[in-house]
SEGU-800487 format. One record per atom (N, C-alpha, C): residue number from 1; residue in three letters; atom name; x, y, z. Coordinates in Angstrom, 1 decimal, decimal comma, always signed. Layout:
REM residues N
{NUM 'ala' 'CA' {X Y Z}}
...
REM end
This chain:
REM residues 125
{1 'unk' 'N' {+14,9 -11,0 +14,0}}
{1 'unk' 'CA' {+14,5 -12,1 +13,1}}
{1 'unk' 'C' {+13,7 -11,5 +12,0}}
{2 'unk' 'N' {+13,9 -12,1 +10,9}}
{2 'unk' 'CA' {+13,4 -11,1 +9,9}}
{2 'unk' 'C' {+11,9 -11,9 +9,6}}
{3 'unk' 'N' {+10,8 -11,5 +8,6}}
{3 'unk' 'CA' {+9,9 -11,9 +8,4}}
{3 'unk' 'C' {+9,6 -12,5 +7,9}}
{4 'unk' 'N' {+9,2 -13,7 +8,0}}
{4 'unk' 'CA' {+8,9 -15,0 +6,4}}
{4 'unk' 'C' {+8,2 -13,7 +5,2}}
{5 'unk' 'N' {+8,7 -14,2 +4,1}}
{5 'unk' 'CA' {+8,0 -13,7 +2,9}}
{5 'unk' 'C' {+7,2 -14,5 +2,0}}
{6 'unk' 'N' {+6,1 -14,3 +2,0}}
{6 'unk' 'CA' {+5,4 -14,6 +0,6}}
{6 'unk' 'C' {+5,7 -14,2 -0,9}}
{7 'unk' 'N' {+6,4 -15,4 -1,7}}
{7 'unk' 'CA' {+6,6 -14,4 -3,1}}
{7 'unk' 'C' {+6,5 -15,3 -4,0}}
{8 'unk' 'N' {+5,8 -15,4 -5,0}}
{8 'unk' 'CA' {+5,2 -16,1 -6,3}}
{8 'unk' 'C' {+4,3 -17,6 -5,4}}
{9 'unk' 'N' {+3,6 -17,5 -4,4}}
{9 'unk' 'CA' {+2,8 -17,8 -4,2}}
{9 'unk' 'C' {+3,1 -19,0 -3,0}}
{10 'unk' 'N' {+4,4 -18,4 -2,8}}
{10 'unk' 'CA' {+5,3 -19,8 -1,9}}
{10 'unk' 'C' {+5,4 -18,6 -0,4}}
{11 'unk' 'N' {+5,6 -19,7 +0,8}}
{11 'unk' 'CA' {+6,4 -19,3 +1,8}}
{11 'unk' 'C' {+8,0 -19,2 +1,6}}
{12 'unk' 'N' {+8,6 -18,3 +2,0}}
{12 'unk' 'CA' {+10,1 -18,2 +1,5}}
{12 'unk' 'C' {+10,7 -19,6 +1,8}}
{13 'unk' 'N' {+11,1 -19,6 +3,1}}
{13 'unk' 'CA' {+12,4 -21,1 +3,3}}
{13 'unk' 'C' {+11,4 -22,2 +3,3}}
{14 'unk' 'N' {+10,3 -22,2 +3,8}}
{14 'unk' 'CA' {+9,1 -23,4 +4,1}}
{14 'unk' 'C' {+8,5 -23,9 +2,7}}
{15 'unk' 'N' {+9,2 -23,3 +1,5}}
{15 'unk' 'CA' {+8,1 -23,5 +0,3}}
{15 'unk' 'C' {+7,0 -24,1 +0,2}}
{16 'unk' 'N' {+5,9 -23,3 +1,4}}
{16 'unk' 'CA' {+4,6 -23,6 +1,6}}
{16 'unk' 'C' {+3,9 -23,1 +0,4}}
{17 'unk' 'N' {+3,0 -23,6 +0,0}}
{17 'unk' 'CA' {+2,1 -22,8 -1,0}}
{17 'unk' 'C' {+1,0 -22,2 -0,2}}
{18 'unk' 'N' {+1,1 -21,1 -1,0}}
{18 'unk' 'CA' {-0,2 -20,2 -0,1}}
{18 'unk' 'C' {-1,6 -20,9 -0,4}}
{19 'unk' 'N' {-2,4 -21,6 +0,6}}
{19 'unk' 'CA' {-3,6 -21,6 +0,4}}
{19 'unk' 'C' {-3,7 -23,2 +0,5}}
{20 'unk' 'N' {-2,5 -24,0 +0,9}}
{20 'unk' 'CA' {-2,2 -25,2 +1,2}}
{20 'unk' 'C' {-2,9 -25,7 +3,0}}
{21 'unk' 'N' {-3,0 -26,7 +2,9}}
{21 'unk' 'CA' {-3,3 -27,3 +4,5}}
{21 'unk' 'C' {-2,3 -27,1 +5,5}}
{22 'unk' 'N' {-0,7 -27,0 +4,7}}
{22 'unk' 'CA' {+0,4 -26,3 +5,5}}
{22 'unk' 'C' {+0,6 -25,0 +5,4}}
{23 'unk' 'N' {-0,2 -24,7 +4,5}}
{23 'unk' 'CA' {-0,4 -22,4 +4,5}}
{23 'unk' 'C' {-1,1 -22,3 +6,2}}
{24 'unk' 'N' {-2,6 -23,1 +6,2}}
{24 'unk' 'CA' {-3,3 -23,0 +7,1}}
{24 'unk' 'C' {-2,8 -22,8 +8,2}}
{25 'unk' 'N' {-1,9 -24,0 +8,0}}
{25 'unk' 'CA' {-1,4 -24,2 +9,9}}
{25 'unk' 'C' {-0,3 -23,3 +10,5}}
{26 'unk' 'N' {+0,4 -22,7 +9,1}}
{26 'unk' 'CA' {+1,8 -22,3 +9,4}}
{26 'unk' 'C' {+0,8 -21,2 +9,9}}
{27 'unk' 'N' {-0,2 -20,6 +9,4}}
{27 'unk' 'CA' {-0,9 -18,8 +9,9}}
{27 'unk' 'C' {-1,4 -19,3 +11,1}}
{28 'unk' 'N' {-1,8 -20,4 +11,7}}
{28 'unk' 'CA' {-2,4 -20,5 +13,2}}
{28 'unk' 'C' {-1,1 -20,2 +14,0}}
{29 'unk' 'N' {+0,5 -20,9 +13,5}}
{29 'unk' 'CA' {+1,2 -20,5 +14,2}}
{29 'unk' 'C' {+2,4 -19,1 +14,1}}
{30 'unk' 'N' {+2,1 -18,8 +13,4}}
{30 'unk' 'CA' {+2,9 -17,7 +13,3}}
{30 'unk' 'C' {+1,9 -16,4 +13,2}}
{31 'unk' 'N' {+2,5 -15,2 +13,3}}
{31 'unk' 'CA' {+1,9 -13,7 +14,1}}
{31 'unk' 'C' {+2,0 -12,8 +12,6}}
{32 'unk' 'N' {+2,6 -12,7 +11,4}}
{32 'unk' 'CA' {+3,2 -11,8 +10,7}}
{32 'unk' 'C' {+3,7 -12,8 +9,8}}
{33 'unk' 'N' {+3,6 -11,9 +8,2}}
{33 'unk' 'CA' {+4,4 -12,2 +6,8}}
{33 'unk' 'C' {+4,2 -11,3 +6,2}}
{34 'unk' 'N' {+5,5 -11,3 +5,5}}
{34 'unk' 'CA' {+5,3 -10,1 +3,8}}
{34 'unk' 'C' {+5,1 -10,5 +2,8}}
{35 'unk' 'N' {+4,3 -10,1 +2,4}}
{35 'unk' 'CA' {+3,8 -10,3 +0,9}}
{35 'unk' 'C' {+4,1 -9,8 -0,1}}
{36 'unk' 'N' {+5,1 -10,2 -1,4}}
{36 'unk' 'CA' {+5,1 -9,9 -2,4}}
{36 'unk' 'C' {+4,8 -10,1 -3,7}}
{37 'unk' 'N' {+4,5 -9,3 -4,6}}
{37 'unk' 'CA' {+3,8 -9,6 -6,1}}
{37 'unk' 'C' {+4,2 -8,6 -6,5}}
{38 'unk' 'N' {+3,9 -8,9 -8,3}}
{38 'unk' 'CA' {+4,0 -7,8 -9,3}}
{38 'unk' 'C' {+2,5 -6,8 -9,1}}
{39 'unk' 'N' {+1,6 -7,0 -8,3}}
{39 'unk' 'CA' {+0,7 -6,3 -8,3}}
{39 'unk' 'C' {+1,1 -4,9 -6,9}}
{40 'unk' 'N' {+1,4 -5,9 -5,9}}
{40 'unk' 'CA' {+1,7 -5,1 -5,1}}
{40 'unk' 'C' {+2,4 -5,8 -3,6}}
{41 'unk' 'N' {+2,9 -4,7 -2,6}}
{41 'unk' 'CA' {+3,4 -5,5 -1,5}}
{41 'unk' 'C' {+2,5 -4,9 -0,3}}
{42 'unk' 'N' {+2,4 -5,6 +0,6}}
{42 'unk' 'CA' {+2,4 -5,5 +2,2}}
{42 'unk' 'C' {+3,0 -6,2 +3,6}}
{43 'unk' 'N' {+2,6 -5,7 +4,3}}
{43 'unk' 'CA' {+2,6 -6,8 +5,3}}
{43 'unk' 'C' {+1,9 -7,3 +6,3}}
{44 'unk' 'N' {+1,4 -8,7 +6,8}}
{44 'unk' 'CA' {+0,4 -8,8 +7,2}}
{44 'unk' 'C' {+0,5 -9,5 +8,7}}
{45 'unk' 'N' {-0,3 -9,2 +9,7}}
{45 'unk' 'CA' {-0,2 -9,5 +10,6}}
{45 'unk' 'C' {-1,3 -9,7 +11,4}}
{46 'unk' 'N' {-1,5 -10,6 +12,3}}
{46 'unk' 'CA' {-2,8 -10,9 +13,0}}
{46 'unk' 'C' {-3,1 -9,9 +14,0}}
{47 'unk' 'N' {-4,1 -9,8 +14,1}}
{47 'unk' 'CA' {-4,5 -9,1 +15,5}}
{47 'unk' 'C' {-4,4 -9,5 +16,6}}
{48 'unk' 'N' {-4,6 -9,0 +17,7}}
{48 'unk' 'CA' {-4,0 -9,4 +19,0}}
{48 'unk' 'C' {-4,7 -10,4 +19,6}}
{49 'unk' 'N' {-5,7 -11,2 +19,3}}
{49 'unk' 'CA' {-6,0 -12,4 +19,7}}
{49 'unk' 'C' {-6,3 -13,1 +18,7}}
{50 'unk' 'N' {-5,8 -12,9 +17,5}}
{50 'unk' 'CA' {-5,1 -13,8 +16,2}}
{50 'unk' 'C' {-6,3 -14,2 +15,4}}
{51 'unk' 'N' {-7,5 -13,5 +16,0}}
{51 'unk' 'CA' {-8,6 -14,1 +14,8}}
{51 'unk' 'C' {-8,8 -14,0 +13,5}}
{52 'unk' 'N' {-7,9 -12,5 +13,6}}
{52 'unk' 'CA' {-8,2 -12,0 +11,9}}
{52 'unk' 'C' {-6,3 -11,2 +11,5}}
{53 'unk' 'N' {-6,7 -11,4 +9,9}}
{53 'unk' 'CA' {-5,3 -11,0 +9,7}}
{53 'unk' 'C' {-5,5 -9,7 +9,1}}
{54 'unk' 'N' {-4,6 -8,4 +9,1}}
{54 'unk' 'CA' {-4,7 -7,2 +8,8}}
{54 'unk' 'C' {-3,6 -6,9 +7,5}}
{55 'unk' 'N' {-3,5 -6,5 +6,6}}
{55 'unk' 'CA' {-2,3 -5,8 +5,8}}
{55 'unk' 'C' {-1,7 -4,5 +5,7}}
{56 'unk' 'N' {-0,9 -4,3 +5,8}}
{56 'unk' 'CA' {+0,2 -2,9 +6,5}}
{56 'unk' 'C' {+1,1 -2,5 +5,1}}
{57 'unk' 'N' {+1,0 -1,3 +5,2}}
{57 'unk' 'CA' {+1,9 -0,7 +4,1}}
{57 'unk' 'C' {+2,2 +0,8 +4,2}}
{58 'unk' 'N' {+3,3 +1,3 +4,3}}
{58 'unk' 'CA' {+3,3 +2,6 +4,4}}
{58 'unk' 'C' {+4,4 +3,2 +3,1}}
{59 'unk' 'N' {+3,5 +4,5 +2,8}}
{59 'unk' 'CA' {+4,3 +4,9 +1,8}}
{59 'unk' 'C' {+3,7 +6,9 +1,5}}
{60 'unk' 'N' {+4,7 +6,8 +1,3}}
{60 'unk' 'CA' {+4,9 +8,7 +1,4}}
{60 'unk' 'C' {+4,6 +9,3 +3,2}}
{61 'unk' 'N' {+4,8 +8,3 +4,0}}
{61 'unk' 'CA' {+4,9 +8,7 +5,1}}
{61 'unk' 'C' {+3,3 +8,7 +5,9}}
{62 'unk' 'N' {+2,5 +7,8 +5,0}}
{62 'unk' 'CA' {+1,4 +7,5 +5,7}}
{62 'unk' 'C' {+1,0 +6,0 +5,8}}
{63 'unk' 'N' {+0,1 +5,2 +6,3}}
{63 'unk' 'CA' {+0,1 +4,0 +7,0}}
{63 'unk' 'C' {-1,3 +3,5 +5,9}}
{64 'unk' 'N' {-1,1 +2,7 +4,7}}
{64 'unk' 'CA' {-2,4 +2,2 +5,0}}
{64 'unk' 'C' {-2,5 +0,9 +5,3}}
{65 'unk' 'N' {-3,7 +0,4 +5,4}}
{65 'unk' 'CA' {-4,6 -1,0 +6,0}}
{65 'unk' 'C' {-5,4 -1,6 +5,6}}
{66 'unk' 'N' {-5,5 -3,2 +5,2}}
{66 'unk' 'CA' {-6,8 -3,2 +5,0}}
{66 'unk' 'C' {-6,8 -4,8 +5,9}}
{67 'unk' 'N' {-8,1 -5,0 +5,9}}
{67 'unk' 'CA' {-8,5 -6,4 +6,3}}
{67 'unk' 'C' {-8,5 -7,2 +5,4}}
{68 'unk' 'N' {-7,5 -8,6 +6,0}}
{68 'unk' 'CA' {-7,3 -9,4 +4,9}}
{68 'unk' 'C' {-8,9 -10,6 +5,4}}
{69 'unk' 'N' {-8,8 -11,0 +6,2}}
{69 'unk' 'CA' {-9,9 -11,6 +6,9}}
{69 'unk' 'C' {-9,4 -12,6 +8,0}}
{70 'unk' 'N' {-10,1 -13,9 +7,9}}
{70 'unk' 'CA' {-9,7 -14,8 +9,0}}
{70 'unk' 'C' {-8,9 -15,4 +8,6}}
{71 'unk' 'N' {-8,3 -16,5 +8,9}}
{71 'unk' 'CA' {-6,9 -17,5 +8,8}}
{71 'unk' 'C' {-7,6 -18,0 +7,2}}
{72 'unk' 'N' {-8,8 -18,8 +7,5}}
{72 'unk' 'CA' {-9,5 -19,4 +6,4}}
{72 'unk' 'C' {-9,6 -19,1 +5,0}}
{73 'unk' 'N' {-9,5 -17,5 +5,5}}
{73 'unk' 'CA' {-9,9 -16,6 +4,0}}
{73 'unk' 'C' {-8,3 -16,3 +3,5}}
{74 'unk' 'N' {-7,2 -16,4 +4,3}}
{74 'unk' 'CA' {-6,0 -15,8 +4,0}}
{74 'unk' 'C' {-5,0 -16,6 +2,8}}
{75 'unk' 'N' {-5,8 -16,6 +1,4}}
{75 'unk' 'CA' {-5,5 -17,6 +0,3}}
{75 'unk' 'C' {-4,4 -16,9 -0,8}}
{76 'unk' 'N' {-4,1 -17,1 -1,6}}
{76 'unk' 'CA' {-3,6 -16,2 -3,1}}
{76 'unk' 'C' {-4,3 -15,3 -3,3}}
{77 'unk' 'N' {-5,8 -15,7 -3,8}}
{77 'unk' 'CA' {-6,5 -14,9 -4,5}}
{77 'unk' 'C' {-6,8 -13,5 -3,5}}
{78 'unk' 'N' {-7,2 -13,7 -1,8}}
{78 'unk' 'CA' {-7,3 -12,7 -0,8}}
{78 'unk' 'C' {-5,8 -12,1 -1,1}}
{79 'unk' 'N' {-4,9 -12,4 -1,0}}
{79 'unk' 'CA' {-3,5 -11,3 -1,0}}
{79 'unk' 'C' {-3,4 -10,6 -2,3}}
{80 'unk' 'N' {-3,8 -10,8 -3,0}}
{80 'unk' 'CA' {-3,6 -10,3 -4,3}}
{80 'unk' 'C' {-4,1 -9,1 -4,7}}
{81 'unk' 'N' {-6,1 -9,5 -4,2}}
{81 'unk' 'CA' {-6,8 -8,0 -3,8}}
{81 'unk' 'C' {-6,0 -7,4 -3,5}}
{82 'unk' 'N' {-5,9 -7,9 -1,7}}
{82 'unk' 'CA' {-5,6 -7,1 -1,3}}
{82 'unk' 'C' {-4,4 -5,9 -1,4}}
{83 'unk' 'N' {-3,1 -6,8 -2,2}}
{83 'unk' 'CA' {-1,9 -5,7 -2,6}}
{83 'unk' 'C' {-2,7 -4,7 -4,0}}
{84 'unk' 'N' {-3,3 -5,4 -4,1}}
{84 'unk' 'CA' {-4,1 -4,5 -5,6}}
{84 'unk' 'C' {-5,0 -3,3 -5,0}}
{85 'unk' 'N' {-5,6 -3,5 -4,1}}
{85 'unk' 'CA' {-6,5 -2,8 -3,3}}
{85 'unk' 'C' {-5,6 -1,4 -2,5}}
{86 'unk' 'N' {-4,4 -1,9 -1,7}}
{86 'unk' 'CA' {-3,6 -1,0 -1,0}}
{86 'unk' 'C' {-2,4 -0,1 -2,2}}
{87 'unk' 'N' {-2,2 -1,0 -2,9}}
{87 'unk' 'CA' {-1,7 -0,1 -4,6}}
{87 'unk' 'C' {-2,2 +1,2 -5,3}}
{88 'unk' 'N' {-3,2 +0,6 -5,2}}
{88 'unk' 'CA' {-4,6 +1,7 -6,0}}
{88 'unk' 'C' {-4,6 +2,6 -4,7}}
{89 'unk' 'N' {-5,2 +2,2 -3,4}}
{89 'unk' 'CA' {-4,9 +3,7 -3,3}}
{89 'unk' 'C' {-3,6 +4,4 -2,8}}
{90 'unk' 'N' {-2,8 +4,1 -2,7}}
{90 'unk' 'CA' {-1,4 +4,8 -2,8}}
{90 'unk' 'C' {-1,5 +5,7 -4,1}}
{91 'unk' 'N' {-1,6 +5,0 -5,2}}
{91 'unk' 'CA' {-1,9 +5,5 -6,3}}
{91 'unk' 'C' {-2,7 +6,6 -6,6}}
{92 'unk' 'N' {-4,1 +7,0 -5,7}}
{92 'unk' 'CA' {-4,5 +7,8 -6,4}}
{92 'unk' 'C' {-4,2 +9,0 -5,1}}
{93 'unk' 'N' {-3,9 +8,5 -3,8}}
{93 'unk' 'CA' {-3,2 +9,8 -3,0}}
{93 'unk' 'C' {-1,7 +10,4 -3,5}}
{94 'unk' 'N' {-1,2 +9,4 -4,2}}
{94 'unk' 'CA' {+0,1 +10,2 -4,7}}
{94 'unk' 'C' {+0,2 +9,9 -6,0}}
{95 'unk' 'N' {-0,4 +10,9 -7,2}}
{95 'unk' 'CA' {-0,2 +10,9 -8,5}}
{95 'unk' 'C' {+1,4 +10,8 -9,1}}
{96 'unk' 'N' {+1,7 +10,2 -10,2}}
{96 'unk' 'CA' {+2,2 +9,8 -10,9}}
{96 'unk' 'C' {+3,3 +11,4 -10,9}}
{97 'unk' 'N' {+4,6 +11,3 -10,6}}
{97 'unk' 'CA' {+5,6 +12,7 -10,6}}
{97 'unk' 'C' {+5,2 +13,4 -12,3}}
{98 'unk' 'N' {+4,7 +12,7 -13,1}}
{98 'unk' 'CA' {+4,4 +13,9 -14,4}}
{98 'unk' 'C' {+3,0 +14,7 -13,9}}
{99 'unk' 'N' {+2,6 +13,8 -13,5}}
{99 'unk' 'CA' {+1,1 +14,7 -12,8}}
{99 'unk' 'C' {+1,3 +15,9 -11,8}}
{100 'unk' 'N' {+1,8 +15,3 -10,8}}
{100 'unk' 'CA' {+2,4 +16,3 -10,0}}
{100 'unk' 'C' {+3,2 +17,9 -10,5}}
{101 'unk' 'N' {+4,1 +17,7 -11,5}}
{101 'unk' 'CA' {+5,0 +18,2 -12,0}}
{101 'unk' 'C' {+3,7 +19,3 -12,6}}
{102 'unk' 'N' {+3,0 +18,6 -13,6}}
{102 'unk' 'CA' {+1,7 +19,4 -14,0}}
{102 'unk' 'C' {+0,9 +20,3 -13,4}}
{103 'unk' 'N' {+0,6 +20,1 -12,5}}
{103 'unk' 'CA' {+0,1 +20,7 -11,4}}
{103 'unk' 'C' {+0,9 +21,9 -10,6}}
{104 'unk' 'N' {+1,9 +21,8 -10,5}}
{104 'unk' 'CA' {+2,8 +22,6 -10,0}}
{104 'unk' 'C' {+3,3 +23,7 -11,1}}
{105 'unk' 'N' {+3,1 +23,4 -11,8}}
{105 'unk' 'CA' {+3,5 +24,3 -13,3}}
{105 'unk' 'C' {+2,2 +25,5 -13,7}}
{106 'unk' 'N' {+1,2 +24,7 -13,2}}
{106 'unk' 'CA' {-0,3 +25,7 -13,5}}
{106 'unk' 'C' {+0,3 +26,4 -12,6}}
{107 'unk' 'N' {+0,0 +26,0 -11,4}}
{107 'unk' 'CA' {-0,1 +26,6 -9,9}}
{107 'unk' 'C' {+0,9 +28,1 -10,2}}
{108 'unk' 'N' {+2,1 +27,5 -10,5}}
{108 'unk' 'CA' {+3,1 +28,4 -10,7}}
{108 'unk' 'C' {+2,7 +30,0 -11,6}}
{109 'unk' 'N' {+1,9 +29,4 -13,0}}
{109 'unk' 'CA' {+1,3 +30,3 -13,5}}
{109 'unk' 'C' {+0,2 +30,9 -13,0}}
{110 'unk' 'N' {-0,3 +30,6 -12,2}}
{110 'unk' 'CA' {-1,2 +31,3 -11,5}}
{110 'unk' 'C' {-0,8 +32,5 -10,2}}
{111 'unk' 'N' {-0,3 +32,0 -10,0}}
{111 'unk' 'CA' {+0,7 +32,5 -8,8}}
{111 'unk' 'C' {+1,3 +33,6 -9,4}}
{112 'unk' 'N' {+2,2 +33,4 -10,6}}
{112 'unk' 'CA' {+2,9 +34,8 -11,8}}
{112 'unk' 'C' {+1,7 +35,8 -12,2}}
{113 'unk' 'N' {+0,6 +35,4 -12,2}}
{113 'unk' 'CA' {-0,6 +35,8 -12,7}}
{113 'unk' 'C' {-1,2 +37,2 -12,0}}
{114 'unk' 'N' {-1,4 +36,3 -10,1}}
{114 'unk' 'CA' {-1,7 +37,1 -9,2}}
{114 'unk' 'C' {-0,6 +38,2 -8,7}}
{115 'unk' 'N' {+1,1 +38,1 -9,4}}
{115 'unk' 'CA' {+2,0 +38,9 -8,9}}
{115 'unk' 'C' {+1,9 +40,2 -9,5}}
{116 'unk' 'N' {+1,4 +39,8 -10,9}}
{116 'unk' 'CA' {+1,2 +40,8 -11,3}}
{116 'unk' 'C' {+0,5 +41,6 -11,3}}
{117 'unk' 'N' {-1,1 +40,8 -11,2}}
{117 'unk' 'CA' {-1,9 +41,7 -11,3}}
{117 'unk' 'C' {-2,0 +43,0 -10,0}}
{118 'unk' 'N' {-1,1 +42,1 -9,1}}
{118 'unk' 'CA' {-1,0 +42,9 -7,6}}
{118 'unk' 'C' {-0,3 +43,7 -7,7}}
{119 'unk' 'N' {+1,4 +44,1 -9,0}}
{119 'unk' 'CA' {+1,9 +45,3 -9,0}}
{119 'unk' 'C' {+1,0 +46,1 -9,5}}
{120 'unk' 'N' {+0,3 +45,4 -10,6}}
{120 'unk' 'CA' {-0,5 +46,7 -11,3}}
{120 'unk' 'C' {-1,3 +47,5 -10,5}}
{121 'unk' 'N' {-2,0 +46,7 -9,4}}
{121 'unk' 'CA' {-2,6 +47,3 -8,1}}
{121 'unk' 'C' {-2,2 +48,5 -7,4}}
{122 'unk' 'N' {-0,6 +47,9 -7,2}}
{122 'unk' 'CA' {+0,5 +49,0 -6,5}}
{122 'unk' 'C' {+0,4 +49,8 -7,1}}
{123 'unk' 'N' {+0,9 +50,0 -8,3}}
{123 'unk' 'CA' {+1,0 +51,2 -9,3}}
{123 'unk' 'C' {-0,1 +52,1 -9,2}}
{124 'unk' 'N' {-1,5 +51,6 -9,2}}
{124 'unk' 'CA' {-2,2 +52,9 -9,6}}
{124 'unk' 'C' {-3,1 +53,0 -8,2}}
{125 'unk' 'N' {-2,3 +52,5 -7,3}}
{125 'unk' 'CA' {-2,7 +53,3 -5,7}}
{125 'unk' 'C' {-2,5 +54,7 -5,0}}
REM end
């Protein structure tokens, strides 16, 4: 079964609005949703005796998380941080591929730097 989604501020098939008296109820009864925006995505799920809801995201092969809070607090404005919050730092653990690229291009000259200086080593040993 796949997972209700959150997206422009609705429940997918239920066109619940998030933060509605039927947002409320539908999160007492249900375990898990994905959330999406132009800011950012996750997915969120309660904890094991459902008091609080958590947000899941994994990307470059690591897991992050944050606390979204209780049912009460789980509105628009809460998911929105929060995809903005788990964005950012995705973002600053995995720079932007020109950054990267930059980095790898010093490194590289440095690297040519130490080759050499280590034949010249050889040489006059």
């Amino acid at each position: 079964m796949a997972v209700p989604k959150v997206k422009d501020g609705k429940l997918d098939d239920a066109k619940i609005q998030v933060g509605s008296p039927s947002w409320f109820q539908w999160l007492n009864q249900n375990k898990s949703f994905r959330f999406e925006s132009d800011i950012g995505t996750f997915t969120a799920s309660r904890s094991g005796k459902g008091h609080y809801w958590y947000a899941y995201r994994k990307s470059h092969g690591k897991l992050y998380s944050e606390y979204i809070g209780t049912p009460q607090e789980v509105d628009i404005n809460r998911c929105l941080t929060i995809a903005k919050l788990i964005d950012d730092q995705i973002k600053q653990k995995n720079p932007p591929l020109e950054k990267q690229v930059e980095y790898l291009n010093a490194r590289v000259k440095n690297l040519e730097a130490e080759v050499q200086e280590l034949k010249r080593t050889i040489k006059t040993a």
